[in-house]
PDB file with SEQRES, HELIX, SHEET and CRYST1 records, atoms N, CA, C and O in Angstrom:
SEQRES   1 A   81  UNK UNK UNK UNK UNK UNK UNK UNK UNK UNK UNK UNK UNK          
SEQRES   2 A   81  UNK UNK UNK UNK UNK UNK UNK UNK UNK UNK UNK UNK UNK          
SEQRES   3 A   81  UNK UNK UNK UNK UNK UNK UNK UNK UNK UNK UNK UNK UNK          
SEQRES   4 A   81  UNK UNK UNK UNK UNK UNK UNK UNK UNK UNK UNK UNK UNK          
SEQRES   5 A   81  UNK UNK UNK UNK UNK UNK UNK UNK UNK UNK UNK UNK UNK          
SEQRES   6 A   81  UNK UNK UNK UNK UNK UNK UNK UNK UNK UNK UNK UNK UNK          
SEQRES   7 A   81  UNK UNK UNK                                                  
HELIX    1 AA1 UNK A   11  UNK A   30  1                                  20    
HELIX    2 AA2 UNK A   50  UNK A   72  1                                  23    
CRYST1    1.000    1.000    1.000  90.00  90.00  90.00 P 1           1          
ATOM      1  N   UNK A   1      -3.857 -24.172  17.404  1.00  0.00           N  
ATOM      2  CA  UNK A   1      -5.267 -24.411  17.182  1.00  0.00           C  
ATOM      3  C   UNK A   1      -5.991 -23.107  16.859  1.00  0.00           C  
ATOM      4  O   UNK A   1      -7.095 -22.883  17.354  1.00  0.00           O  
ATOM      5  N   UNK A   2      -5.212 -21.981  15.793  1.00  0.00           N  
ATOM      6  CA  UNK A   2      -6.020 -20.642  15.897  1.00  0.00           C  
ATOM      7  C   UNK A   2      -6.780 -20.961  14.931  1.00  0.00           C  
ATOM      8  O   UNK A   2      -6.540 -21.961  14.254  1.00  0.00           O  
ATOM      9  N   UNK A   3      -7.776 -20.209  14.712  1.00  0.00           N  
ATOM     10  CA  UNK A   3      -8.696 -20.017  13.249  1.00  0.00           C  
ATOM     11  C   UNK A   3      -8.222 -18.571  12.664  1.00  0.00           C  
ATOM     12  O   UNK A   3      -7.362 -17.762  13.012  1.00  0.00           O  
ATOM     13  N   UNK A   4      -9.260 -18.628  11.531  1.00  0.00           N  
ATOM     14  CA  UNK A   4      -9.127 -17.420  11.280  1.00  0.00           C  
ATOM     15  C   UNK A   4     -10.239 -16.282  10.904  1.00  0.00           C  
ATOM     16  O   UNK A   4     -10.390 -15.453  10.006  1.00  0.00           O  
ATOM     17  N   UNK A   5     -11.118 -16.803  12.394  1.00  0.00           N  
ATOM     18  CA  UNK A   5     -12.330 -16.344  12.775  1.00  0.00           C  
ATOM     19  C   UNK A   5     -12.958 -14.841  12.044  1.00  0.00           C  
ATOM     20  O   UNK A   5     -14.102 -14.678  11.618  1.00  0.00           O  
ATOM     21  N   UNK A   6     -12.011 -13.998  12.053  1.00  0.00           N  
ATOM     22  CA  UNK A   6     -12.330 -12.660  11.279  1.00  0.00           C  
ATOM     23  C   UNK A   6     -12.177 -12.356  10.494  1.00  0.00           C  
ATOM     24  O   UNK A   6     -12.227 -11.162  10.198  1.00  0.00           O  
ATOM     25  N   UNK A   7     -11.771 -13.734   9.349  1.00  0.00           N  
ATOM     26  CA  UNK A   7     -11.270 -13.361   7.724  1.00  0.00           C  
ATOM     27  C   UNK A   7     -12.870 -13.584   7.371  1.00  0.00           C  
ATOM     28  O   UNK A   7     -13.663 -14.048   8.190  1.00  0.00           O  
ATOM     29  N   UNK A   8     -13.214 -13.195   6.064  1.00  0.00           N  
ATOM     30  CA  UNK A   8     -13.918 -12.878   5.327  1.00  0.00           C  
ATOM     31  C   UNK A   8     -13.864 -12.648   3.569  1.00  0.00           C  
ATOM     32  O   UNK A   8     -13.053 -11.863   3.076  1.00  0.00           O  
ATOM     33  N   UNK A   9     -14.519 -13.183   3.000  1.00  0.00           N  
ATOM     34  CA  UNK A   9     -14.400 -13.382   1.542  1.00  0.00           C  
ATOM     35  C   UNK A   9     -14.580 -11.732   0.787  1.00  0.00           C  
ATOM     36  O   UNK A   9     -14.352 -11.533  -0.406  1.00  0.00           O  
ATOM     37  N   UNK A  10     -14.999 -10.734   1.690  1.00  0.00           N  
ATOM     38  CA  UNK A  10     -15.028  -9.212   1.710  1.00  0.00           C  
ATOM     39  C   UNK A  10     -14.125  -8.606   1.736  1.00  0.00           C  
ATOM     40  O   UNK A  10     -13.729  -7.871   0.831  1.00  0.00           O  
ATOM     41  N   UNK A  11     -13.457  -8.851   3.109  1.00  0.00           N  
ATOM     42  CA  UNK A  11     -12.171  -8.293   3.304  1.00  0.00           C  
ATOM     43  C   UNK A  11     -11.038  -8.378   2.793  1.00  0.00           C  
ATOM     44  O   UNK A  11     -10.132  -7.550   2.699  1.00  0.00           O  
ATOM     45  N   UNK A  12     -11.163  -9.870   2.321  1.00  0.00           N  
ATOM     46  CA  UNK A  12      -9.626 -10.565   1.300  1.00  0.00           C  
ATOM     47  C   UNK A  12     -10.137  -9.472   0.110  1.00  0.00           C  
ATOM     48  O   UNK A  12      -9.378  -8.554  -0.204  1.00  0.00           O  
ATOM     49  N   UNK A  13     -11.153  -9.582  -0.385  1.00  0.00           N  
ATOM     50  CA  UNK A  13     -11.114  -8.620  -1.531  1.00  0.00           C  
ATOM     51  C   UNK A  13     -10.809  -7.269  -1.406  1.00  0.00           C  
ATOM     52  O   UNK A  13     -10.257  -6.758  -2.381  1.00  0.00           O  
ATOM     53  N   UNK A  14     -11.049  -6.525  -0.379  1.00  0.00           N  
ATOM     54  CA  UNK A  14     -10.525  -5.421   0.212  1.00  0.00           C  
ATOM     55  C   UNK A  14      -9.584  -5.192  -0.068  1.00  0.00           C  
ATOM     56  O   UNK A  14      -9.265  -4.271  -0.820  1.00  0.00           O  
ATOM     57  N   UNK A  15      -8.671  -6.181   0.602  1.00  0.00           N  
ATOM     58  CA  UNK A  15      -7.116  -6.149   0.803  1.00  0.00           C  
ATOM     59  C   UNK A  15      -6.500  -6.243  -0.070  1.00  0.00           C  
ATOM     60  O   UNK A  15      -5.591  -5.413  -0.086  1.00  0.00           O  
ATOM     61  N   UNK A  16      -6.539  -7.169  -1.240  1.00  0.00           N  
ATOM     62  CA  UNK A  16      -6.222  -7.635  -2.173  1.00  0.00           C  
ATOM     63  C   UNK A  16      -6.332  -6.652  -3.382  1.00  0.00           C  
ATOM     64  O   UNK A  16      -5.577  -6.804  -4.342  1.00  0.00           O  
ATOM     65  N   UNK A  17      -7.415  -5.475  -3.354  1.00  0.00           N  
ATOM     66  CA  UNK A  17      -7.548  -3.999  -4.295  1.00  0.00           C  
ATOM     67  C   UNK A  17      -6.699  -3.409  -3.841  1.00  0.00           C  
ATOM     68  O   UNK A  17      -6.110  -2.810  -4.741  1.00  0.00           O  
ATOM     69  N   UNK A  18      -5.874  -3.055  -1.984  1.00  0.00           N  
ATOM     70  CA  UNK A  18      -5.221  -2.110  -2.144  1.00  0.00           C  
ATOM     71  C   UNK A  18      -4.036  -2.556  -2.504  1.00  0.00           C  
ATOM     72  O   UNK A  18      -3.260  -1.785  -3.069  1.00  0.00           O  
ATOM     73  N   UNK A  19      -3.629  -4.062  -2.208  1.00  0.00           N  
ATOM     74  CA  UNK A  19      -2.193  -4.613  -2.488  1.00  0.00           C  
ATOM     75  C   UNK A  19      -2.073  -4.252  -4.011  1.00  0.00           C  
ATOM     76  O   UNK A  19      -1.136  -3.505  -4.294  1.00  0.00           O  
ATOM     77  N   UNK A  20      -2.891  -4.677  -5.041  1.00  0.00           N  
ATOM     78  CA  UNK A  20      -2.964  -3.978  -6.243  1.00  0.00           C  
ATOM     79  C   UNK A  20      -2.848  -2.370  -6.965  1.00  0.00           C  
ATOM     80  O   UNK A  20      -2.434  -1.848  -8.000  1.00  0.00           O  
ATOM     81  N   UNK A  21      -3.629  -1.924  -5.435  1.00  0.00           N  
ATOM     82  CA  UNK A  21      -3.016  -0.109  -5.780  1.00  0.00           C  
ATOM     83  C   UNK A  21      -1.569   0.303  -5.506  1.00  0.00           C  
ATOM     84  O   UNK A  21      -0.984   1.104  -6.236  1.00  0.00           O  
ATOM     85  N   UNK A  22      -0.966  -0.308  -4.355  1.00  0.00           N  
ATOM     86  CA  UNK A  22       0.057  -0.140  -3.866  1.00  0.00           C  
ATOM     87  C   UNK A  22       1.165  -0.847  -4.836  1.00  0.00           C  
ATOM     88  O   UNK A  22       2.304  -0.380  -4.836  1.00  0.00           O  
ATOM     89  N   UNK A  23       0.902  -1.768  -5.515  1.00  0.00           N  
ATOM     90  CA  UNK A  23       1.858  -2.269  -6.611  1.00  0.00           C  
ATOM     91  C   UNK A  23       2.040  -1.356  -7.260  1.00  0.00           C  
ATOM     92  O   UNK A  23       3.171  -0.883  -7.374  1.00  0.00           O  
ATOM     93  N   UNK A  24       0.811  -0.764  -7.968  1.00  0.00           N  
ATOM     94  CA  UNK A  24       0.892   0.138  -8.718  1.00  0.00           C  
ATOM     95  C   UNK A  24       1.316   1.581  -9.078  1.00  0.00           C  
ATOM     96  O   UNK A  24       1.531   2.147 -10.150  1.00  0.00           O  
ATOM     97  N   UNK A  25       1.364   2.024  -7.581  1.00  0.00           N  
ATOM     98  CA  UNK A  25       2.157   3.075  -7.232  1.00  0.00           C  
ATOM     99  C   UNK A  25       3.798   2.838  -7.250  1.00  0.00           C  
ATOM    100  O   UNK A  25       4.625   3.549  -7.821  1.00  0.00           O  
ATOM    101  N   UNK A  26       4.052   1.593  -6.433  1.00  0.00           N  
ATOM    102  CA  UNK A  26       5.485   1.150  -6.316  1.00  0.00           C  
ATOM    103  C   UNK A  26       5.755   0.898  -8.069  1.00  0.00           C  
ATOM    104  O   UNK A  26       6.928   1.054  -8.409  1.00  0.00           O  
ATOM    105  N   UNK A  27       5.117   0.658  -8.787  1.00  0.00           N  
ATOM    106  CA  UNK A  27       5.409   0.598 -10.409  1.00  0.00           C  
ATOM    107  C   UNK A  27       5.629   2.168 -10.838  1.00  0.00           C  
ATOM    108  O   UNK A  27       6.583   2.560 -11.510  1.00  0.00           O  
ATOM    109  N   UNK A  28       4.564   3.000 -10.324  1.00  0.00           N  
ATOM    110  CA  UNK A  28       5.028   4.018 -11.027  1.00  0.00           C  
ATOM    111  C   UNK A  28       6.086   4.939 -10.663  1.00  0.00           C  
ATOM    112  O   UNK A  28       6.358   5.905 -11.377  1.00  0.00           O  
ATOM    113  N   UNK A  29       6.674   4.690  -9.614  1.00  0.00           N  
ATOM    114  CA  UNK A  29       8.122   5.385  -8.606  1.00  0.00           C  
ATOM    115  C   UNK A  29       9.180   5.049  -9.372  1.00  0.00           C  
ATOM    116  O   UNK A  29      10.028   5.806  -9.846  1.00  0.00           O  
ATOM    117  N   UNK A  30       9.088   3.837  -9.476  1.00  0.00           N  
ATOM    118  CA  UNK A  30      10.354   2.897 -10.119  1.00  0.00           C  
ATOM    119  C   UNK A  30      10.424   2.853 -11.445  1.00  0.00           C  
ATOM    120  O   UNK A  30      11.536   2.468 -11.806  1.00  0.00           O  
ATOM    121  N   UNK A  31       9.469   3.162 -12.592  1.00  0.00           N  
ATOM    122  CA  UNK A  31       9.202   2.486 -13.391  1.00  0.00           C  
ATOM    123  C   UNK A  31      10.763   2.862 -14.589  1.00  0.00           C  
ATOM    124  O   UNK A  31      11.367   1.971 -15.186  1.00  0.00           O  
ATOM    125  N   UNK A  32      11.119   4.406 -14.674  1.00  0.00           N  
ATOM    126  CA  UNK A  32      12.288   4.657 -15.161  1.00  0.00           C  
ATOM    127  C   UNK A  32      13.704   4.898 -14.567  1.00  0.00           C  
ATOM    128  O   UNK A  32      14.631   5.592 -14.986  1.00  0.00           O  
ATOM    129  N   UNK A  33      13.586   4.094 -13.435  1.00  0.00           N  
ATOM    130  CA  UNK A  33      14.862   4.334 -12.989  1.00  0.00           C  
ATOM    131  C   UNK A  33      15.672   2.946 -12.942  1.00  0.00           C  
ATOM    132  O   UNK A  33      15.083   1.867 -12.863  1.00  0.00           O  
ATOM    133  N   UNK A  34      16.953   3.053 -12.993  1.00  0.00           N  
ATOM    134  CA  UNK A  34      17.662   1.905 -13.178  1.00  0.00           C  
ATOM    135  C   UNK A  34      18.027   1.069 -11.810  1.00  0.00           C  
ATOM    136  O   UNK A  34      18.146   1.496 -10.661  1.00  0.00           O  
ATOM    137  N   UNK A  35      18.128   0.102 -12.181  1.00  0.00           N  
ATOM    138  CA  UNK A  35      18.008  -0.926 -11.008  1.00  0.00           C  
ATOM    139  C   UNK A  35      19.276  -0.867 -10.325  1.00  0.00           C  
ATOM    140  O   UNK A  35      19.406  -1.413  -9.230  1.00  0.00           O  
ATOM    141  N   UNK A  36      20.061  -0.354 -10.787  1.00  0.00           N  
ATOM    142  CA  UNK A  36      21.700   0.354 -10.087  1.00  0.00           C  
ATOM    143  C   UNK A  36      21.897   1.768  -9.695  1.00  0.00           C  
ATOM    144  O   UNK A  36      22.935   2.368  -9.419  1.00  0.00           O  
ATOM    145  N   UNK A  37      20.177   2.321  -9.747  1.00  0.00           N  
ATOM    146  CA  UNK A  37      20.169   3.792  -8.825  1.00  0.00           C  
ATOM    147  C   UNK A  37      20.405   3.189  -7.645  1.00  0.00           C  
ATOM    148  O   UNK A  37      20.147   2.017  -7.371  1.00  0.00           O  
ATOM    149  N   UNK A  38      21.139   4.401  -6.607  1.00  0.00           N  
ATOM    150  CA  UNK A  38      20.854   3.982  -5.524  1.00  0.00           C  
ATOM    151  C   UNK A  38      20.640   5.201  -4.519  1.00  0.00           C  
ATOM    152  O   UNK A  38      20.380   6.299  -5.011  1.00  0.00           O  
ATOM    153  N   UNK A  39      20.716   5.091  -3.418  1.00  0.00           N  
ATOM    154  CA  UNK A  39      19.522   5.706  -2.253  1.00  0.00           C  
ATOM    155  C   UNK A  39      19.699   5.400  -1.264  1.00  0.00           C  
ATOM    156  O   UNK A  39      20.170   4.265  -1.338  1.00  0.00           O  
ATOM    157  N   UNK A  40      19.590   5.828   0.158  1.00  0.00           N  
ATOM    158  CA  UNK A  40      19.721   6.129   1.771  1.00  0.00           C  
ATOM    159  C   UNK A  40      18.401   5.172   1.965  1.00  0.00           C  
ATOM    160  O   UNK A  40      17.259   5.514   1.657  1.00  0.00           O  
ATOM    161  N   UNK A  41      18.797   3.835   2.567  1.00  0.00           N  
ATOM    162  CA  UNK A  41      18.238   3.071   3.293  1.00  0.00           C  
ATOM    163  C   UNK A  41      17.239   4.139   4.541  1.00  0.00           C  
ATOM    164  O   UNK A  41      18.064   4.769   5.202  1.00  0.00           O  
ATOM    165  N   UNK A  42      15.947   4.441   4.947  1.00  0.00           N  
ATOM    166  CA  UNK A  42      15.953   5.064   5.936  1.00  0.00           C  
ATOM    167  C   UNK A  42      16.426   4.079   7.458  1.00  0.00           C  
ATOM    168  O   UNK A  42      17.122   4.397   8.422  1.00  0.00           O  
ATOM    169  N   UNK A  43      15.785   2.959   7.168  1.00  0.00           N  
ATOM    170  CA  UNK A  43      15.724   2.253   8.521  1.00  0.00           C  
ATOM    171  C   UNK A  43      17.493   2.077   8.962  1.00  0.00           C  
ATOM    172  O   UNK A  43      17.806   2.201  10.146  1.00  0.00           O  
ATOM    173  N   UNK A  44      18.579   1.779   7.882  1.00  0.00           N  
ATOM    174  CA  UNK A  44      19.375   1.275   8.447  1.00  0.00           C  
ATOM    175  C   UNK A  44      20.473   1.823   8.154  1.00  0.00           C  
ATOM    176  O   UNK A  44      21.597   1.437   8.477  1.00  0.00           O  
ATOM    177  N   UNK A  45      19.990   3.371   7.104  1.00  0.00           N  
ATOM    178  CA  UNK A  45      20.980   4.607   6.936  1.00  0.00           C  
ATOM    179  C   UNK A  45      22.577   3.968   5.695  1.00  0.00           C  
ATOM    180  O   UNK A  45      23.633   4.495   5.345  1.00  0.00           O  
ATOM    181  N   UNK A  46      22.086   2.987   5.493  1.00  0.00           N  
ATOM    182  CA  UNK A  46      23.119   3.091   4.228  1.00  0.00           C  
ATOM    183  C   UNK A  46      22.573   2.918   2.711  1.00  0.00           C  
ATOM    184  O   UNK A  46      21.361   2.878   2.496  1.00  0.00           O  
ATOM    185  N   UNK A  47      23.607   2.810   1.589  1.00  0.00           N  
ATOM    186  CA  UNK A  47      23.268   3.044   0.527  1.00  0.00           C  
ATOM    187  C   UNK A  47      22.975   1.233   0.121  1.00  0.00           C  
ATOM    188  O   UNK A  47      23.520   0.155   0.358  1.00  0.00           O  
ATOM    189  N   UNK A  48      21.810   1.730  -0.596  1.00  0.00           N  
ATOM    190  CA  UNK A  48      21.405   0.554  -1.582  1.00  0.00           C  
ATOM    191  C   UNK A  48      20.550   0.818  -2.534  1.00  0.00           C  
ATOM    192  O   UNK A  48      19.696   1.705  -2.540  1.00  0.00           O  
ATOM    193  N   UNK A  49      20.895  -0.319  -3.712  1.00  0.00           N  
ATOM    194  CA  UNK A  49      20.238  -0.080  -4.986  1.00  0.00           C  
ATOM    195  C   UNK A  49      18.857  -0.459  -5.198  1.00  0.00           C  
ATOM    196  O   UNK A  49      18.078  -0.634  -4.261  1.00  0.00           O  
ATOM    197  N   UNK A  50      18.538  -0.589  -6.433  1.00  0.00           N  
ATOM    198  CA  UNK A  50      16.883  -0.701  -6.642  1.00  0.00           C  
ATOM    199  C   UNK A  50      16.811  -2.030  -7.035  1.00  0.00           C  
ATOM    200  O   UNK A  50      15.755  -2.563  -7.373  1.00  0.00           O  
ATOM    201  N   UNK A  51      17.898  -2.593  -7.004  1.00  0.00           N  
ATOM    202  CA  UNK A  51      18.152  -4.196  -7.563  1.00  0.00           C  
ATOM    203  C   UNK A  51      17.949  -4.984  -5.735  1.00  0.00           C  
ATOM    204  O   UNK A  51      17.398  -6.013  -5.345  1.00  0.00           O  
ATOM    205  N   UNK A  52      18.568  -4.075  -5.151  1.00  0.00           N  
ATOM    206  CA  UNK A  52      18.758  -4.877  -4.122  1.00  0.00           C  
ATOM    207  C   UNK A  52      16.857  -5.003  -3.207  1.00  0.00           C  
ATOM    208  O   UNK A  52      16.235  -5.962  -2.750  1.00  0.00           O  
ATOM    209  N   UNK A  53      16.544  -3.528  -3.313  1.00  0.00           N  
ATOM    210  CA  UNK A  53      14.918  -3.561  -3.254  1.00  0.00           C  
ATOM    211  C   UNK A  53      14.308  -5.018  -3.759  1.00  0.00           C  
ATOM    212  O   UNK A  53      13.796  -5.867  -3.029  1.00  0.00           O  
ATOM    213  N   UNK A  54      14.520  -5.101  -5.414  1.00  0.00           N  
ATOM    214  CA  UNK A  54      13.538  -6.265  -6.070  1.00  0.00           C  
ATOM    215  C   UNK A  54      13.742  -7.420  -5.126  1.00  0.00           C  
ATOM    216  O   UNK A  54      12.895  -7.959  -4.415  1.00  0.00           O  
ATOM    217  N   UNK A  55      15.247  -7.752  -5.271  1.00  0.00           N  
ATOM    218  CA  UNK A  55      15.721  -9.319  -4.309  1.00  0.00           C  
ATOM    219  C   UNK A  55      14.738  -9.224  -3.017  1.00  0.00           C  
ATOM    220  O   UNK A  55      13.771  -9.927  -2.722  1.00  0.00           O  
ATOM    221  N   UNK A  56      15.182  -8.372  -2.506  1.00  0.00           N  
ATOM    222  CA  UNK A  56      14.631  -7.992  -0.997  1.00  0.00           C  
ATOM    223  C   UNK A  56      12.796  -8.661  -1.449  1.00  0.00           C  
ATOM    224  O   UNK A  56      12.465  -9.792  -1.095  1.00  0.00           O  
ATOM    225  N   UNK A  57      12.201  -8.093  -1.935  1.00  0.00           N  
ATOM    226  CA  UNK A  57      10.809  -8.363  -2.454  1.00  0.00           C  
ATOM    227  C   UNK A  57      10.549  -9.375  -2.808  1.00  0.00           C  
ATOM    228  O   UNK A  57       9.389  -9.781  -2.740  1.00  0.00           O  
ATOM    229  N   UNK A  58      11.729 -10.247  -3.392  1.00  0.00           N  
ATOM    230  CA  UNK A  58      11.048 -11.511  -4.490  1.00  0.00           C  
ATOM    231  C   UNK A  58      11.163 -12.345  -3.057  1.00  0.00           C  
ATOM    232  O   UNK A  58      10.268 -13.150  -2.800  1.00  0.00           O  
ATOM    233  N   UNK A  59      12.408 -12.132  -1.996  1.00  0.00           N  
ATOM    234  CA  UNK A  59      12.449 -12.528  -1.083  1.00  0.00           C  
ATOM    235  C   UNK A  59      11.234 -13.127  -0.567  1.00  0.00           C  
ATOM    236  O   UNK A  59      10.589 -14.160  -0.747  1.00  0.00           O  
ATOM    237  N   UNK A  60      11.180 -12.270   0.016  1.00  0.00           N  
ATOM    238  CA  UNK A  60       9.806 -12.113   1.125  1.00  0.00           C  
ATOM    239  C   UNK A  60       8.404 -12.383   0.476  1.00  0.00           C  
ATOM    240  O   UNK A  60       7.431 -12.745   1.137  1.00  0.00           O  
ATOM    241  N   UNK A  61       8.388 -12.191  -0.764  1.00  0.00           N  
ATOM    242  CA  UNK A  61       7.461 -13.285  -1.177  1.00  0.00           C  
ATOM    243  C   UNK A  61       7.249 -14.295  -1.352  1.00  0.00           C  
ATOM    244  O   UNK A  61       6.123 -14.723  -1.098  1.00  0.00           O  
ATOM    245  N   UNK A  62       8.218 -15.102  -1.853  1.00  0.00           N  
ATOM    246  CA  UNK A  62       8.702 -16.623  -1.535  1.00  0.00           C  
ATOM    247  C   UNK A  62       8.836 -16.432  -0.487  1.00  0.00           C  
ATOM    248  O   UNK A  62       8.827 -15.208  -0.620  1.00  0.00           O  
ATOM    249  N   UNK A  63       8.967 -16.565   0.552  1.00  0.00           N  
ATOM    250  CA  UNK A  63       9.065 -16.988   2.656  1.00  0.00           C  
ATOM    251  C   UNK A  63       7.491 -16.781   2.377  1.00  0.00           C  
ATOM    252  O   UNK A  63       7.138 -17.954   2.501  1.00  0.00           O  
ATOM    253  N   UNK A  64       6.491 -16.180   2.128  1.00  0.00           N  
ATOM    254  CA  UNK A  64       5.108 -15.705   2.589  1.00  0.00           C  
ATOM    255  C   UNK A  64       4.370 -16.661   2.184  1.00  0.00           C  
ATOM    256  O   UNK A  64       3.603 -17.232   2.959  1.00  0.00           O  
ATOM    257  N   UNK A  65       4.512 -17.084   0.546  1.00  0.00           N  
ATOM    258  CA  UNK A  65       4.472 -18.243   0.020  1.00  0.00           C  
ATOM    259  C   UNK A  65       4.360 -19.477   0.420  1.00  0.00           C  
ATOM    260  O   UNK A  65       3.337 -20.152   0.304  1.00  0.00           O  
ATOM    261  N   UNK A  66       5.245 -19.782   0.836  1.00  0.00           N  
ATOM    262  CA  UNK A  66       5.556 -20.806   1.860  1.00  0.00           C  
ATOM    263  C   UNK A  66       4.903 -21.070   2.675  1.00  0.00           C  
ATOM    264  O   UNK A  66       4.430 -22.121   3.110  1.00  0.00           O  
ATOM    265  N   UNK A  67       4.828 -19.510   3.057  1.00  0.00           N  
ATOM    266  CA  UNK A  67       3.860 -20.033   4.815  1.00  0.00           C  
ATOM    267  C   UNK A  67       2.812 -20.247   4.409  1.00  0.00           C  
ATOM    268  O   UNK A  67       2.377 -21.244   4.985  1.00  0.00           O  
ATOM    269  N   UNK A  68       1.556 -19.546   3.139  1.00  0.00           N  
ATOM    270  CA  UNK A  68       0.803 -20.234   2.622  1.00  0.00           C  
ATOM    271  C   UNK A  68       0.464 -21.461   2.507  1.00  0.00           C  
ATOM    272  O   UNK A  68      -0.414 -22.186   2.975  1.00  0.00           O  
ATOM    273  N   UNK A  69       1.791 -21.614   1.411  1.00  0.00           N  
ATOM    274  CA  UNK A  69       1.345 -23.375   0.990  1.00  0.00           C  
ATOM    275  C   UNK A  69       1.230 -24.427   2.269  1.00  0.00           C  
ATOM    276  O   UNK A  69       0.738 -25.553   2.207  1.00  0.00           O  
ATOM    277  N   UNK A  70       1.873 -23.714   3.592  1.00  0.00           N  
ATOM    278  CA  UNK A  70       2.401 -24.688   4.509  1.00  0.00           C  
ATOM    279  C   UNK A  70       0.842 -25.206   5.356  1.00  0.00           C  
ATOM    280  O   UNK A  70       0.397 -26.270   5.785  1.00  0.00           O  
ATOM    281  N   UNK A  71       0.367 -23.764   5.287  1.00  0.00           N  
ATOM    282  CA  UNK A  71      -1.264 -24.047   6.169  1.00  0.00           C  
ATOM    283  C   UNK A  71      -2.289 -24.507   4.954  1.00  0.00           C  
ATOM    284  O   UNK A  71      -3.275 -25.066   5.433  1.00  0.00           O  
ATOM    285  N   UNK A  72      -2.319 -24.429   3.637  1.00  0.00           N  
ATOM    286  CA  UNK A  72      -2.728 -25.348   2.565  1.00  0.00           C  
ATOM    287  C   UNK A  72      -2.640 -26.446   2.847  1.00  0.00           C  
ATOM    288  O   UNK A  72      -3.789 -26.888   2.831  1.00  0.00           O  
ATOM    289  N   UNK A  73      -1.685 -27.517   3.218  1.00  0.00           N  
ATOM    290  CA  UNK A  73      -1.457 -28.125   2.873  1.00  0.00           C  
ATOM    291  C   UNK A  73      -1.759 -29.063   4.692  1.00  0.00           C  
ATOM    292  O   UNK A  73      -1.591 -30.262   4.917  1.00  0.00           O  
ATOM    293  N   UNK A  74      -2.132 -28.197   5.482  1.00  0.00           N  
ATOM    294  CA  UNK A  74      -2.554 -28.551   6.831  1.00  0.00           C  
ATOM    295  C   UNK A  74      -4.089 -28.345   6.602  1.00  0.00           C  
ATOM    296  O   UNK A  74      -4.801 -28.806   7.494  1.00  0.00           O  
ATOM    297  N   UNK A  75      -4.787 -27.657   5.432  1.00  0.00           N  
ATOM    298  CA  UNK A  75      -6.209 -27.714   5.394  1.00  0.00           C  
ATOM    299  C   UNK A  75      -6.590 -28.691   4.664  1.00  0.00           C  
ATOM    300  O   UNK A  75      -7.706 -29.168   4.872  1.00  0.00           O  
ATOM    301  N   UNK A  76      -5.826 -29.173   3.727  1.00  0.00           N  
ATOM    302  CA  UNK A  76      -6.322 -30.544   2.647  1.00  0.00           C  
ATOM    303  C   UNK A  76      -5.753 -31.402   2.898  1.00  0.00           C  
ATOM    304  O   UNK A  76      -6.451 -32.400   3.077  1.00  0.00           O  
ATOM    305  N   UNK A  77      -4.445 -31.574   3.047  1.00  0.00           N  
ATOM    306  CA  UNK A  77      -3.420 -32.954   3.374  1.00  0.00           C  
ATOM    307  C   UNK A  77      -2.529 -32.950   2.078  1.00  0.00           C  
ATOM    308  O   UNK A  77      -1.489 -33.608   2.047  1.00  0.00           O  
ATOM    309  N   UNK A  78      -3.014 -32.093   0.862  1.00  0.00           N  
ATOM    310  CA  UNK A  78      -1.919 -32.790  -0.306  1.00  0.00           C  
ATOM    311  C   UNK A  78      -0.670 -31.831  -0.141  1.00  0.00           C  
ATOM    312  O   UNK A  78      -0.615 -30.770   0.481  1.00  0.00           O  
ATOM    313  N   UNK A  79       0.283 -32.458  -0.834  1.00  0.00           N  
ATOM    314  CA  UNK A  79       1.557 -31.524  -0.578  1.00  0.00           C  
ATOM    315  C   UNK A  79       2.116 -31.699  -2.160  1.00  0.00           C  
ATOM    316  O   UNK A  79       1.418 -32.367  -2.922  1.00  0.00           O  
ATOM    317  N   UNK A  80       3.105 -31.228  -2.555  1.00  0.00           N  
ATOM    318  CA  UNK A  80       3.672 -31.305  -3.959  1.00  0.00           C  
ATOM    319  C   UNK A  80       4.742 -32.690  -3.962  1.00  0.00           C  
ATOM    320  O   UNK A  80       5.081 -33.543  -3.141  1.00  0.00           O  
ATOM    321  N   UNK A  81       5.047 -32.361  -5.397  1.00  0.00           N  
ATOM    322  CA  UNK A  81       5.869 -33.712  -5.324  1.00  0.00           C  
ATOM    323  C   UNK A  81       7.493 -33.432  -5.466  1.00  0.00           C  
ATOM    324  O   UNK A  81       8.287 -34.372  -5.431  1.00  0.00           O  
TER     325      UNK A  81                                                      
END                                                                             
């Protein structure tokens, strides 16, 4: 039964400029390197590529997605077909 008492039509816009800056930086790191560079995981100290980064990303956006559509669809009632 939570709300989401402290969101704001301000703040989403807030948030939503830096998620856009931060793309944009992550675009310009990556932008010439090949998706089979690879690199020292820090968190878990082994090697992985820049391919495995994207998956990792498209990942977790689809799951986030989801959880979206899931409380959408608990605020209106429609669901897809």
């Amino acid at each position: 039964d939570a709300d989401f008492d402290l969101a704001t039509a301000a703040s989403a816009e807030a948030d939503f400029a830096v998620f856009g800056r931060e793309c944009a930086e992550a675009d310009a790191a990556v932008g010439r390197r090949s998706l089979n560079e690879t690199f020292i995981h820090p968190g878990l100290d082994v090697a992985i590529d820049l391919r495995w980064v994207y998956t990792h990303l498209i990942e977790e956006f689809a799951r986030h997605n989801g959880h979206a559509d899931l409380i959408r669809e608990q605020i209106d009632g429609a669901t897809g077909e």
